[in-house]
C-alpha positions, -999 to 999 in steps of 0.1 A, spaced: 409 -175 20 412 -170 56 395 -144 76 424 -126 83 441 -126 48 409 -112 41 408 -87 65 444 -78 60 441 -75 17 415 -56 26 432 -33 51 457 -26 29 445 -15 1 421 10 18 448 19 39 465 33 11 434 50 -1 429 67 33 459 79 31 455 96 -4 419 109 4 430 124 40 460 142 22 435 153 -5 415 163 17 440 181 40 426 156 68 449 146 95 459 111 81 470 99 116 443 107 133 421 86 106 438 60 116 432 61 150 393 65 143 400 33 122 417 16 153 391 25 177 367 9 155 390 -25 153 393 -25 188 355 -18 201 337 -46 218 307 -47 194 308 -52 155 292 -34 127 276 -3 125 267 -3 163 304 -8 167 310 22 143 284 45 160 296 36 194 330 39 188 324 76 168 302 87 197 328 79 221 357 95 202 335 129 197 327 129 237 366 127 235 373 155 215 346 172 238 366 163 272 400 173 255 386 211 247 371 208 280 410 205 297 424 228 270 401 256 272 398 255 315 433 251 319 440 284 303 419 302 330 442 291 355 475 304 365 490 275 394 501 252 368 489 220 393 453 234 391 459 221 350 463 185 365 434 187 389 413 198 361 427 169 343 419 144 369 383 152 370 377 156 337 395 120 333 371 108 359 345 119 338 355 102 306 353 72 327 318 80 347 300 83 314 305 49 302 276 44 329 255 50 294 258 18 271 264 36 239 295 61 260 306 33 271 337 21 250 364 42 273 389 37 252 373 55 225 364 82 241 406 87 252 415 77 217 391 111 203 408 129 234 447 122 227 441 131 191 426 166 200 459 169 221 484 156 193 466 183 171 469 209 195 433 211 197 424 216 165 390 203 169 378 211 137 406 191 117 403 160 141 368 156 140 361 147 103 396 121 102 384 106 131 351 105 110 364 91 81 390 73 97 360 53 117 342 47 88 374 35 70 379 10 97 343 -4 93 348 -7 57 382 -26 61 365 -50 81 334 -57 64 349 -61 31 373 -79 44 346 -104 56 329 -104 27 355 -115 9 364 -142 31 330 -151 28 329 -149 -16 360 -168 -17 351 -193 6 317 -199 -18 336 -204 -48 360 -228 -35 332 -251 -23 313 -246 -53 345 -262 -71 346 -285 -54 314 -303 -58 310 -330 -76 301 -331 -117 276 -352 -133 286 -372 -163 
């Protein structure tokens, strides 16, 4: 089996399973999937990929209350966009530490505190979970590459008569 029918079977079914647990759970489903994404699309693999890609979403979540909450102290509606623009400089400046610096992650964790109309508590654990999710799609879906790819060369070997 290829890697990315692999991948994909496995994707799928614990796609579906996030999508019971988050309900369950009365996690935002969505927003799991976007921790799963970040994960996907991180630069570095396995759990540093997972912890870099979780740090960088919470930072996000961080940044997004950041503009939420000083935005409401101001009345000139532009002084909401100037806080925006430094705090999206920020976002960016911080990757200047190796584990902040996934960017995208850390926009991914801000966009879903915004979606959720900052509802920090709800996106933080299905960003969690979602993350995790992702790391679980993929490395079961490598393992199984992997197991399949065993037992189709151990059939084919030769027998002795």
């Amino acid at each position: 089996m290829g890697t990315l029918v692999a991948i994909s079977l496995t994707t799928g079914i614990l796609s579906g399973l996030w999508g019971w647990i988050a309900v369950s759970l009365g996690l935002l489903s969505w927003a799991g999937f976007l921790g799963c994404t970040s994960y996907f699309a991180s630069p570095n693999s396995g759990l540093k990929g997972l912890a870099v890609s979780l740090m960088t979403n919470m930072t996000g979540v961080f940044w997004a209350m950041v503009i939420i909450n000083a935005s409401s102290y101001v009345s000139l509606e532009i002084m909401g966009y100037v806080i925006t623009a430094i705090v999206s400089f920020m976002m960016c400046i911080q990757a200047k530490k190796a584990w902040l610096g996934y960017i995208p992650g850390t926009f991914i964790g801000c966009c879903a505190t915004f979606a959720a109309d900052g509802n920090w508590q709800l996106v933080i654990p299905s960003l969690i979970l979602g993350g995790v999710f992702g790391y679980t799609m993929k490395a079961s879906g490598l393992w199984l590459h992997q197991k399949s790819n065993q037992t189709q060369s151990s059939s084919e070997l030769p027998t002795r008569t």
